[in-house]
One Martini backbone bead per residue (centre of mass of N, CA, C, O) as a GRO file, in nm:
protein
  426
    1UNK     BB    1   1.770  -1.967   2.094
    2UNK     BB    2   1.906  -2.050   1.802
    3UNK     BB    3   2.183  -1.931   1.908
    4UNK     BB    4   2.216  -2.161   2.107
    5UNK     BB    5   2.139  -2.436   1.914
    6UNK     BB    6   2.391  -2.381   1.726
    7UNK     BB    7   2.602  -2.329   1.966
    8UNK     BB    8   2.536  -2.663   2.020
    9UNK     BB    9   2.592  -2.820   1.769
   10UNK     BB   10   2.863  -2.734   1.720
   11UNK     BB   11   3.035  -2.782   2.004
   12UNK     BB   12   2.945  -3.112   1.909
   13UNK     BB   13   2.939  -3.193   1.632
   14UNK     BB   14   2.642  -3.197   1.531
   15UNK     BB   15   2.646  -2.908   1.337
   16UNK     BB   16   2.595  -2.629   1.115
   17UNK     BB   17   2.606  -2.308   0.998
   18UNK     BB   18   2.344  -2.195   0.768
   19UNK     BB   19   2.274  -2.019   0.442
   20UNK     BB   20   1.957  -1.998   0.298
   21UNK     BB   21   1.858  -1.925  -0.055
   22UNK     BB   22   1.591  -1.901  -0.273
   23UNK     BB   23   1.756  -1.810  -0.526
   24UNK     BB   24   1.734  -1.890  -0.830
   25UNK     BB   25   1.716  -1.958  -1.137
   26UNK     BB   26   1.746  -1.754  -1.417
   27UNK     BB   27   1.552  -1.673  -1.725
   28UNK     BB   28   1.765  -1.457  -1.953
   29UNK     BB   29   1.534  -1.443  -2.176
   30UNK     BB   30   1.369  -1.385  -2.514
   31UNK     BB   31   1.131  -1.405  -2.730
   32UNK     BB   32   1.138  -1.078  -2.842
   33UNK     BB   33   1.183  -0.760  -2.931
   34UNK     BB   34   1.102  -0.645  -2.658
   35UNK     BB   35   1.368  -0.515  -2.482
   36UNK     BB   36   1.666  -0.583  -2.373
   37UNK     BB   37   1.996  -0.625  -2.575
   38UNK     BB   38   2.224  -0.825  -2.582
   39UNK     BB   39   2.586  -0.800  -2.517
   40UNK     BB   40   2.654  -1.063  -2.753
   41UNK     BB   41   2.867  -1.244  -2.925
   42UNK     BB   42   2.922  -1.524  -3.153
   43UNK     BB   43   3.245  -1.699  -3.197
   44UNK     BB   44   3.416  -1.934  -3.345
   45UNK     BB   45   3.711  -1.821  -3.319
   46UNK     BB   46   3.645  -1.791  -2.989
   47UNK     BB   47   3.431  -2.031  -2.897
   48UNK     BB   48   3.213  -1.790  -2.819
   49UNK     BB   49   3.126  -1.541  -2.604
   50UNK     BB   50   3.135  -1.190  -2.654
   51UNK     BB   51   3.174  -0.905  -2.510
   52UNK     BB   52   3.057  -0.593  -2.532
   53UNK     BB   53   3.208  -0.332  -2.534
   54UNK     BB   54   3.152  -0.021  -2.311
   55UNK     BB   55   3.154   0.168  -2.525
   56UNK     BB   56   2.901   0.064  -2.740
   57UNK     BB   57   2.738   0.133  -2.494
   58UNK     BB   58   2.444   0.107  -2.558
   59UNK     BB   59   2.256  -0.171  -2.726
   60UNK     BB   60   2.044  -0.092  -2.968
   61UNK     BB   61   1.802  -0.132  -3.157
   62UNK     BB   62   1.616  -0.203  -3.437
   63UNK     BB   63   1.456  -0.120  -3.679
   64UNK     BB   64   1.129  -0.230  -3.758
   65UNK     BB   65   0.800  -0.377  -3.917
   66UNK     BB   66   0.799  -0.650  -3.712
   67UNK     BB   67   0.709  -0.811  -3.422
   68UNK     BB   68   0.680  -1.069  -3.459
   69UNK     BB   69   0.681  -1.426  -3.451
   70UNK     BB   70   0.842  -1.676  -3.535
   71UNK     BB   71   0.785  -2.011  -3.664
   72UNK     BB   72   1.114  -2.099  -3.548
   73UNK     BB   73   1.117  -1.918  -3.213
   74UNK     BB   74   1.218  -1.689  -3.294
   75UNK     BB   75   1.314  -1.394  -3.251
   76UNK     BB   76   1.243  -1.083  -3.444
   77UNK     BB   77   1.554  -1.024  -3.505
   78UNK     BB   78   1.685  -1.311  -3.667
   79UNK     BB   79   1.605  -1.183  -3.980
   80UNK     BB   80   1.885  -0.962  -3.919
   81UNK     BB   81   2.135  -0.952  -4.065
   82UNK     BB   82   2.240  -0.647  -4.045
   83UNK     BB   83   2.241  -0.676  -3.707
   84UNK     BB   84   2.398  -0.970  -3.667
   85UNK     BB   85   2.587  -0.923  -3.848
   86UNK     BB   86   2.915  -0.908  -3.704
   87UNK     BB   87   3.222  -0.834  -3.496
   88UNK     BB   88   3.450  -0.896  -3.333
   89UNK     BB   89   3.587  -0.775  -3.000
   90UNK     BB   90   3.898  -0.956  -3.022
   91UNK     BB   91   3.927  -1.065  -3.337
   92UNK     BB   92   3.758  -0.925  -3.596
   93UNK     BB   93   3.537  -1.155  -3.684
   94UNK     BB   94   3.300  -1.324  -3.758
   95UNK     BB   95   2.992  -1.248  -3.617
   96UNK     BB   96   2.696  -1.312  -3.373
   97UNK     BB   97   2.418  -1.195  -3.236
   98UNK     BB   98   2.217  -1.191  -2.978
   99UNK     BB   99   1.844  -1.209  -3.019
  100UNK     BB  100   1.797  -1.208  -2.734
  101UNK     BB  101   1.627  -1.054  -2.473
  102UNK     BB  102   1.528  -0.947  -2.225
  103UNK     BB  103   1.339  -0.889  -1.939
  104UNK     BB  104   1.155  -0.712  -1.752
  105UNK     BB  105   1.351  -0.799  -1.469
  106UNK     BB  106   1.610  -0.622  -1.562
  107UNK     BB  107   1.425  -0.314  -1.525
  108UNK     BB  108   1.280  -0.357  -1.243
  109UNK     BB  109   1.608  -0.421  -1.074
  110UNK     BB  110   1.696  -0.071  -1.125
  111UNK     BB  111   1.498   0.205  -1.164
  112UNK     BB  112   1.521   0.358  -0.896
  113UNK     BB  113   1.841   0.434  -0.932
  114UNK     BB  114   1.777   0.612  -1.216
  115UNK     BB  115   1.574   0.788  -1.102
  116UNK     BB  116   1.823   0.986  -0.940
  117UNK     BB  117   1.969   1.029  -1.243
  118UNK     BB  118   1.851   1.005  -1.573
  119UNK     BB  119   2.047   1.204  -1.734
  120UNK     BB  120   2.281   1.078  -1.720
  121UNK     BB  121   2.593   1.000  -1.942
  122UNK     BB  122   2.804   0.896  -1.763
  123UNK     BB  123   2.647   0.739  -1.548
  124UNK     BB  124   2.445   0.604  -1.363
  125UNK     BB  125   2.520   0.759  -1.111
  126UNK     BB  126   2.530   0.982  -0.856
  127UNK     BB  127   2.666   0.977  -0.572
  128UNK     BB  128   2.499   1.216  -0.446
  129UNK     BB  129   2.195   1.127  -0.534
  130UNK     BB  130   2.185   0.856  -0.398
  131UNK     BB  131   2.258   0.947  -0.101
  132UNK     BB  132   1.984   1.076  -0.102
  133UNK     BB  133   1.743   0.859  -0.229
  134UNK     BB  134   1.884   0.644  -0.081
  135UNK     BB  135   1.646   0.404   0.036
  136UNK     BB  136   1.349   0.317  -0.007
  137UNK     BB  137   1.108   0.404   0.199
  138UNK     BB  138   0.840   0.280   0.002
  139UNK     BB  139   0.725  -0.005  -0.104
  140UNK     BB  140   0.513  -0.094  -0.373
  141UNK     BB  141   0.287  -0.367  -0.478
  142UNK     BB  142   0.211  -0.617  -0.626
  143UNK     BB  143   0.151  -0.987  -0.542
  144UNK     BB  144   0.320  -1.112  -0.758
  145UNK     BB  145   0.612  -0.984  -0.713
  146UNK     BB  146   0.665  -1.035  -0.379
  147UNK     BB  147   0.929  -1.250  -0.449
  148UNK     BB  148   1.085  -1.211  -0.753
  149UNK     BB  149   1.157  -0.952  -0.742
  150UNK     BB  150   1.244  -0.887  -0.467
  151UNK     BB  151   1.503  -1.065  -0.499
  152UNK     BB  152   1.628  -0.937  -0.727
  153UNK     BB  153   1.660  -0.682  -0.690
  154UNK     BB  154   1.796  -0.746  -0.419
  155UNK     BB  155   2.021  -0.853  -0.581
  156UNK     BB  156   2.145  -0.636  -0.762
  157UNK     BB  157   2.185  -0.425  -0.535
  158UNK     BB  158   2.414  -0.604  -0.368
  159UNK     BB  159   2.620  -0.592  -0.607
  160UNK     BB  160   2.641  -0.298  -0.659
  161UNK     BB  161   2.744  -0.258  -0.346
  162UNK     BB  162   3.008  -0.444  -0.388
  163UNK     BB  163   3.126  -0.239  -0.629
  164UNK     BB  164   3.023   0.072  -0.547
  165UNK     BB  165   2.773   0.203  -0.698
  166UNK     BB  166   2.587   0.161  -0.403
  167UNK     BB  167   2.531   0.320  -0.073
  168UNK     BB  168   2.328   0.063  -0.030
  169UNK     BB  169   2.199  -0.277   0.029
  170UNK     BB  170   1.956  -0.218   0.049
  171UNK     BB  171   1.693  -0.095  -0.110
  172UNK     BB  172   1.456  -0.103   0.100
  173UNK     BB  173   1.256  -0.060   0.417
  174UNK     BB  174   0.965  -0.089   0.270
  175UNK     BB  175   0.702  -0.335   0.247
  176UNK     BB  176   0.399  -0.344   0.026
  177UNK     BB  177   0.091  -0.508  -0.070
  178UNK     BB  178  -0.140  -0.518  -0.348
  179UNK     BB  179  -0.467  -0.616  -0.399
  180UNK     BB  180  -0.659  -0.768  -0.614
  181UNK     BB  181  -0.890  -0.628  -0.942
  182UNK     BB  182  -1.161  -0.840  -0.963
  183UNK     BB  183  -1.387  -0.993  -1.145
  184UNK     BB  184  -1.642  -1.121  -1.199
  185UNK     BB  185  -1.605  -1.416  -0.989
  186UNK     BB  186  -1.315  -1.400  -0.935
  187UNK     BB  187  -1.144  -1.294  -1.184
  188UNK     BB  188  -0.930  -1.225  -1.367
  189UNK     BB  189  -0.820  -0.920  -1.584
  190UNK     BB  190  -0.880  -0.917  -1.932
  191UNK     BB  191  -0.872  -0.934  -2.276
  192UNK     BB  192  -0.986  -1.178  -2.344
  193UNK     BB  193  -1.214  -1.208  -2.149
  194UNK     BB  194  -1.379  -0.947  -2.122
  195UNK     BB  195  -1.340  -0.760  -1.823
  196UNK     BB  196  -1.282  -0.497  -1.813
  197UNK     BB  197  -1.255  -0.221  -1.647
  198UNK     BB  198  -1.320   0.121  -1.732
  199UNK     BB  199  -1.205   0.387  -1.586
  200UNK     BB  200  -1.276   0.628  -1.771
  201UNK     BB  201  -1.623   0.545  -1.724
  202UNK     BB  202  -1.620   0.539  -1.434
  203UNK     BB  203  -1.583   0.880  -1.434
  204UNK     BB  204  -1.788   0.985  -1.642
  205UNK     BB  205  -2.017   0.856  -1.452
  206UNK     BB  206  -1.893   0.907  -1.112
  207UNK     BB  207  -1.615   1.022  -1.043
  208UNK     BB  208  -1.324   1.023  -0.922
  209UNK     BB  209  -1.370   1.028  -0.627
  210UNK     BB  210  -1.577   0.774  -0.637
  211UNK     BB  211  -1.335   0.564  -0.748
  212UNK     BB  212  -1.131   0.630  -0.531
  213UNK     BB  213  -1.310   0.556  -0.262
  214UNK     BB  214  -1.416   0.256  -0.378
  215UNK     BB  215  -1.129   0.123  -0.416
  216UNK     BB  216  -1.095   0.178  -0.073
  217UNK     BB  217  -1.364   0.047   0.041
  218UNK     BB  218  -1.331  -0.254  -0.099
  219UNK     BB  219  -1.133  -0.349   0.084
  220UNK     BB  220  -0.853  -0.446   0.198
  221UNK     BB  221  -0.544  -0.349   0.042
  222UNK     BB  222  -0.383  -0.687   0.099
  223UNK     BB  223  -0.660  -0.784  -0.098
  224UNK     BB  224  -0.879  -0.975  -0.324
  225UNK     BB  225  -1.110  -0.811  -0.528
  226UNK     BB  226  -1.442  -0.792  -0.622
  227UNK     BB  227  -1.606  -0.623  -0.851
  228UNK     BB  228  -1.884  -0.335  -0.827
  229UNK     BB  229  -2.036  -0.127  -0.935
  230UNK     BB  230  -2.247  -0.055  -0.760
  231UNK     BB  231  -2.097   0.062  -0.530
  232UNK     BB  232  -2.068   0.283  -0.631
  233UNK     BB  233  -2.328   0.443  -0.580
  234UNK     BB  234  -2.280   0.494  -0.271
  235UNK     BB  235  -2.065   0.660  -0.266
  236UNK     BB  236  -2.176   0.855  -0.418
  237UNK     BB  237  -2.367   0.958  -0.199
  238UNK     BB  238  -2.180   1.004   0.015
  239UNK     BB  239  -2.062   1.253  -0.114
  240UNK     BB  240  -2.388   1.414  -0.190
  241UNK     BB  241  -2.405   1.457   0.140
  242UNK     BB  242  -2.166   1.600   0.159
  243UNK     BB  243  -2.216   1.852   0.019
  244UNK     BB  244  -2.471   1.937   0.143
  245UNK     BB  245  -2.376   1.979   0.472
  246UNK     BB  246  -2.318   2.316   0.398
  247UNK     BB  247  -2.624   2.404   0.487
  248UNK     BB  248  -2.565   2.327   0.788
  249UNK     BB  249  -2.387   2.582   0.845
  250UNK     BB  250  -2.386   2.859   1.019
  251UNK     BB  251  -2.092   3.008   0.961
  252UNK     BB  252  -1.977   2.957   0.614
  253UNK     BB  253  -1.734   3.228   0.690
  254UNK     BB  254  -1.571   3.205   0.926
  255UNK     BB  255  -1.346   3.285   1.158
  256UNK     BB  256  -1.049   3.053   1.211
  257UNK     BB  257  -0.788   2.938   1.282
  258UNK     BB  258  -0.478   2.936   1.144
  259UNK     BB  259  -0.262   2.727   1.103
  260UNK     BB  260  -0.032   2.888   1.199
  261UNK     BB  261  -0.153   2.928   1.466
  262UNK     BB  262  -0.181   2.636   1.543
  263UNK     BB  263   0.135   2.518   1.459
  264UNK     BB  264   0.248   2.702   1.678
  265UNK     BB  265   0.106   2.550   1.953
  266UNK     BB  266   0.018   2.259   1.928
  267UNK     BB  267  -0.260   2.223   1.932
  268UNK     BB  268  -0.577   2.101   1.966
  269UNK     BB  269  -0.865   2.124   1.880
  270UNK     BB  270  -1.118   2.330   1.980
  271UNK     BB  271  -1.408   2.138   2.163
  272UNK     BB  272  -1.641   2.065   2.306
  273UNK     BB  273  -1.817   1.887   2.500
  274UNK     BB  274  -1.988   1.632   2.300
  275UNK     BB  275  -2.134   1.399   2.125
  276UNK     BB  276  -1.999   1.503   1.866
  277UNK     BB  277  -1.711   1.559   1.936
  278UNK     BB  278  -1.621   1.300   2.018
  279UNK     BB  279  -1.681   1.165   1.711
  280UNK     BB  280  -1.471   1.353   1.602
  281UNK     BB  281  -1.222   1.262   1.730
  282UNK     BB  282  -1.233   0.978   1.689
  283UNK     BB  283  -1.206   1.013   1.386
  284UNK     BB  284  -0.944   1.112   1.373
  285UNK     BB  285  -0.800   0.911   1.469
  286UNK     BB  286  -0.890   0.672   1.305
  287UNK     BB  287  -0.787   0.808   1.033
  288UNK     BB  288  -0.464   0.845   1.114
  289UNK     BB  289  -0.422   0.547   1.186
  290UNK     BB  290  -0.525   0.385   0.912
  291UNK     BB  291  -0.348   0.536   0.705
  292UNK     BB  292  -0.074   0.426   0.841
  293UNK     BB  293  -0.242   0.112   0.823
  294UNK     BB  294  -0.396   0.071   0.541
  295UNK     BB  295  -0.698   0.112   0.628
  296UNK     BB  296  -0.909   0.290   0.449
  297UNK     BB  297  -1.172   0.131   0.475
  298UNK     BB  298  -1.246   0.176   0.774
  299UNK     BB  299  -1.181   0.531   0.736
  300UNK     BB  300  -1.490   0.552   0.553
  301UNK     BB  301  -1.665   0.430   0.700
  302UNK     BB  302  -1.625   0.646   0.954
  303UNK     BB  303  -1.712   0.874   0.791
  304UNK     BB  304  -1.960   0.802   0.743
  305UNK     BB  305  -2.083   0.810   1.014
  306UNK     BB  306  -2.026   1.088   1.064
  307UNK     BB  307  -2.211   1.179   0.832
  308UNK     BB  308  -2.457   1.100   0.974
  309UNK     BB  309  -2.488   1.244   1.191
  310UNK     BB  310  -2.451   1.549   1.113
  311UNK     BB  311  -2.735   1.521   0.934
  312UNK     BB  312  -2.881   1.501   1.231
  313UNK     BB  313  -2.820   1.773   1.194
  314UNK     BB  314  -2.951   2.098   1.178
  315UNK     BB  315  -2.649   2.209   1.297
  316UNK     BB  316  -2.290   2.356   1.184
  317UNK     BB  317  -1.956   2.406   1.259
  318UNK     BB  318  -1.738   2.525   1.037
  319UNK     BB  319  -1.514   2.349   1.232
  320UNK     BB  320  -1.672   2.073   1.161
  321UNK     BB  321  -1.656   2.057   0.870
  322UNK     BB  322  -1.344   2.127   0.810
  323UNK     BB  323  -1.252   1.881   0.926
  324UNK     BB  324  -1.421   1.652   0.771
  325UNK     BB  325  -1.289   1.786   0.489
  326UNK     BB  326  -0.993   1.663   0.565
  327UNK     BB  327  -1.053   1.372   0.606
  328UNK     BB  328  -1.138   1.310   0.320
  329UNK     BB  329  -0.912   1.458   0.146
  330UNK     BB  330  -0.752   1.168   0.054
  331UNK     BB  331  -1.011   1.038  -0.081
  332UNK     BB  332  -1.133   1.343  -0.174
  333UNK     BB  333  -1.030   1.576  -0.326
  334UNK     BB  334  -1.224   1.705  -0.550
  335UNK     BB  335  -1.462   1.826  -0.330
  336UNK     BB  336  -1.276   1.954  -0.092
  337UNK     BB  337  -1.160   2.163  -0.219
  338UNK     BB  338  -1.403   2.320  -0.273
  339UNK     BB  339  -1.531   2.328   0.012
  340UNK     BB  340  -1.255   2.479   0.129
  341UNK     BB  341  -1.356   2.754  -0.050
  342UNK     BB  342  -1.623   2.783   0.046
  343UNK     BB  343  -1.530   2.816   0.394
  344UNK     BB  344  -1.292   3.051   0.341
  345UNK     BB  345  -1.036   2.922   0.201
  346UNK     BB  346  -0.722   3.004   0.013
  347UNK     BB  347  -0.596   2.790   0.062
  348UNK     BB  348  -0.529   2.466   0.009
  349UNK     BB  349  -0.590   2.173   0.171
  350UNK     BB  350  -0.310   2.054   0.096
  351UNK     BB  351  -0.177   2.277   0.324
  352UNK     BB  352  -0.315   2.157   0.583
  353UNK     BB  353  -0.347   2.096   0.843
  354UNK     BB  354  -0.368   1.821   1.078
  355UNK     BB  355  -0.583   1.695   1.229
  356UNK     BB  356  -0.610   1.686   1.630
  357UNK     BB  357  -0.634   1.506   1.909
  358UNK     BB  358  -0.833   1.470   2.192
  359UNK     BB  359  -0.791   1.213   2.424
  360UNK     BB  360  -1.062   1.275   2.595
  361UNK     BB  361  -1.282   1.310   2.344
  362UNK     BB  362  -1.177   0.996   2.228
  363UNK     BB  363  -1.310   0.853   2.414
  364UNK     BB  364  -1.512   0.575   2.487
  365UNK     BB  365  -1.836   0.585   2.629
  366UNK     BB  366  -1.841   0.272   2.502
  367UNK     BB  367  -1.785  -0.020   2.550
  368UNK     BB  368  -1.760  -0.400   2.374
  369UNK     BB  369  -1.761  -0.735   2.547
  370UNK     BB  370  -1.630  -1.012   2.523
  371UNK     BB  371  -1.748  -1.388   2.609
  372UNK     BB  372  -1.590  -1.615   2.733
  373UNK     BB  373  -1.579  -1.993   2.725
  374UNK     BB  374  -1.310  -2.174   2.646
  375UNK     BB  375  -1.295  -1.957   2.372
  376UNK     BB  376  -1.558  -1.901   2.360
  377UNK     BB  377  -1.822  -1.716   2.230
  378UNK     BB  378  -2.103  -1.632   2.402
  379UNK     BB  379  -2.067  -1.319   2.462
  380UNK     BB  380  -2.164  -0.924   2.505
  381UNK     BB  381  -2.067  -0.627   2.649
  382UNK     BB  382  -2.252  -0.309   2.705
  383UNK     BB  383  -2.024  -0.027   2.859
  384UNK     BB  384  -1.855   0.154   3.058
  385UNK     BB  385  -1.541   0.265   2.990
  386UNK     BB  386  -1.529   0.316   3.315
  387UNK     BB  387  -1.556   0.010   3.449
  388UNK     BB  388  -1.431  -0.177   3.638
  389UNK     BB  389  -1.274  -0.488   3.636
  390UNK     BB  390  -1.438  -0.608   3.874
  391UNK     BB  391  -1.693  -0.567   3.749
  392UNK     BB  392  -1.669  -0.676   3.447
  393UNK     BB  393  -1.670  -0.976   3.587
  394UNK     BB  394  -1.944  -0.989   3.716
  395UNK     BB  395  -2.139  -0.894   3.483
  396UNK     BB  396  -2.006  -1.175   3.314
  397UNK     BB  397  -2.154  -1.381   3.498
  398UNK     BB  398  -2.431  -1.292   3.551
  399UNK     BB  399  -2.514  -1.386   3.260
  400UNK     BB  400  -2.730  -1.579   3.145
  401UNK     BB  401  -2.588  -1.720   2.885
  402UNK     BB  402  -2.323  -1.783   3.113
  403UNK     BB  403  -2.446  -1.962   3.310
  404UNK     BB  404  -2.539  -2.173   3.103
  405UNK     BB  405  -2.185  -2.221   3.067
  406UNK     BB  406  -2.131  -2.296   3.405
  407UNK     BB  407  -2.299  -2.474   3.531
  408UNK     BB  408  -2.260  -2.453   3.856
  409UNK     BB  409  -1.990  -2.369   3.831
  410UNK     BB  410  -1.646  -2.267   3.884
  411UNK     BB  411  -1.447  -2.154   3.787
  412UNK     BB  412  -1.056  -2.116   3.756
  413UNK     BB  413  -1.051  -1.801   3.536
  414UNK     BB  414  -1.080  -1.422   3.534
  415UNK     BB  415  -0.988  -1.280   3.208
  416UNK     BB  416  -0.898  -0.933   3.166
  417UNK     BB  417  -0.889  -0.763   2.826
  418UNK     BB  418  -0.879  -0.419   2.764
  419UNK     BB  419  -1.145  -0.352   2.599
  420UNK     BB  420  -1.232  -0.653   2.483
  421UNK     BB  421  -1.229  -0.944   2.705
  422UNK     BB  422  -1.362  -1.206   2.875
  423UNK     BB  423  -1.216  -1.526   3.049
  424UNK     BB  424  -1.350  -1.819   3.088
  425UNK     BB  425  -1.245  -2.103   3.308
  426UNK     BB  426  -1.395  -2.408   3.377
   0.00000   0.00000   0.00000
């Protein structure tokens, strides 16, 4: 539609295609020590900036004792007359350095091409290994970055392919941003307000794997959260019960099938349909498919569910604990990896293959149906999975609570979206 209406005001020569770009201009300098020195000096007597030639480069830093801002807002550079005082590379007269640093999107505009061949002292980086890794598969980054680096890089980027020194136009394939770790009160975290957490006290105190799973547990991964140590207590606990569970393996060192045969077959594991393992597939998926869509939090929700149904067994058999104890393992991975060594694995869990879901065994049991009255939810049916769609328009006209907002009309639309809602429109 859009190149229709672009292609029809060109037509009438009422309007033309324009591409605006967002990229503003960028303040590349810095009054202070650290940073990349820029590489130009400036002579009176050639009228202007000269850069330094390329045999020249890098520009190297020079030793200081004091980092300090000066009085006068300049540089820490410029009281260093014996590395500013220089000569001209065009003219050969005195000539004085530029005392400004670059910023820090100098260095994070292009570091992820040079970390493919960091050792290079020849070029840039080897066209073969640019081609090998580039562009990166999956950008991560902070929530604040998202819009300036995430320019900037890409303008490097396509400047770089322009000239040919990198294989790719884009830099990334995918990015993802995730949400910051907020203070008591939802304020940012500094050192100035005194409000950091640290982590290795909260190692000390709770456990890596405690520290790792409740910061995935604690908010959406591209959200805002604000910190809770007590949060650790519960995640805690959920560990201490995973511990406890392999008490009640009945067979805790059996043999069951090797990755490798399983890797063979590509069947997924089987298991009896029960109520439990119904629960253990559901969850297999469930956490599958969380992990590939950044959803930690309720992948852990998922598994804590699990861990409950678990306690409330008896006994369990060592390969519904095995399964159990691989979906965890990206979220604790070390205590997962005692459990499967203690389960009779002599290879490590990271090895091990990820397990794989029955269709059948995965189905819910039971799903809850949302029901709408012209947009509103009014009420909820839960129902057999199983149910057809015309029984459960019909359940949903008959509860109590829909009676009451239908007062004795009749609908004029009775719309079921699977699995999820019915819609009445009166």
């Amino acid at each position: 539609a859009k190149e229709k209406i672009i292609a029809w005001l060109e037509e009438k020569q009422i309007g033309k295609r324009q591409t605006t770009y967002k990229l503003r201009d960028w303040v590349f300098s810095r009054q202070r020590y650290w940073g990349e020195p820029i590489p130009l000096v400036f002579c009176e007597h050639c009228n202007g900036w000269i850069p330094i030639p390329e045999d020249q480069l890098p520009l190297k830093l020079p030793k200081v004792e004091k980092y300090q801002p000066t009085d006068s807002g300049e540089s820490p550079l410029a009281p260093l007359e014996d590395w500013v005082n220089t000569t001209c590379p065009k003219c050969g007269g005195p000539a004085r350095r530029e005392t400004d640093t670059m910023p820090n999107w100098a260095g994070s505009s292009w570091y992820w091409l040079r970390y493919a061949d960091s050792h290079n002292d020849k070029q840039f980086a080897s066209a073969e290994k640019l081609k090998y890794w580039q562009p990166v598969n999956w950008y991560n980054g902070g929530m604040e970055h998202t819009v300036l680096h995430l320019l900037y890089s890409r303008f490097w980027n396509q400047f770089l392919y322009d000239i040919g020194v990198v294989p790719t136009k884009e830099p990334y394939k995918k990015r993802t941003s995730h949400g910051m770790i907020l203070a008591k009160g939802g304020e940012k975290m500094s050192k100035s307000r005194g409000n950091v957490v640290n982590p290795d006290e909260m190692i000390e105190k709770f456990g890596a794997d405690t520290l790792r799973a409740y910061i995935m547990f604690m908010g959406p991964f591209d959200q805002a959260v604000e910190w809770d140590t007590n949060g650790l207590i519960g995640v805690r606990r959920f560990l201490e019960r995973v511990w406890n569970l392999q008490a009640k393996v009945t067979d805790p060192r059996s043999v069951i099938p090797s990755e490798a045969q399983r890797a063979q077959s590509r069947d997924p594991i089987a298991l009896k349909k029960t109520r439990l393992n119904s629960l253990l597939h559901q969850t297999i998926k469930k956490i599958t498919e969380d992990i590939e869509a950044m959803r930690f939090n309720t992948a852990i929700a998922k598994l804590m569910e699990l861990s409950n149904e678990l306690n409330k067994e008896e006994a369990i058999s060592n390969l519904q604990f095995q399964i159990f104890i691989k979906l965890l393992s990206p979220f604790a991975p070390h205590i997962c990896e005692e459990l499967w060594e203690k389960s009779g694995n002599r290879d490590g869990i990271a090895f091990a293959r990820w397990p794989e879901y029955d269709e059948d065994l995965a189905k819910e049991n039971e799903i809850t149906i949302a029901i709408q009255v012209n947009g509103k939810v009014r009420d909820q049916l839960t129902i057999s999975a199983e149910t057809a769609e015309e029984e459960i328009k019909k359940l949903s006209l008959k509860r109590e609570k829909i009676q009451k907002w239908l007062e004795g009309k009749e609908p004029k639309k009775v719309i079921y979206v699977m699995g999820k809602l019915v819609s009445i429109v009166v």
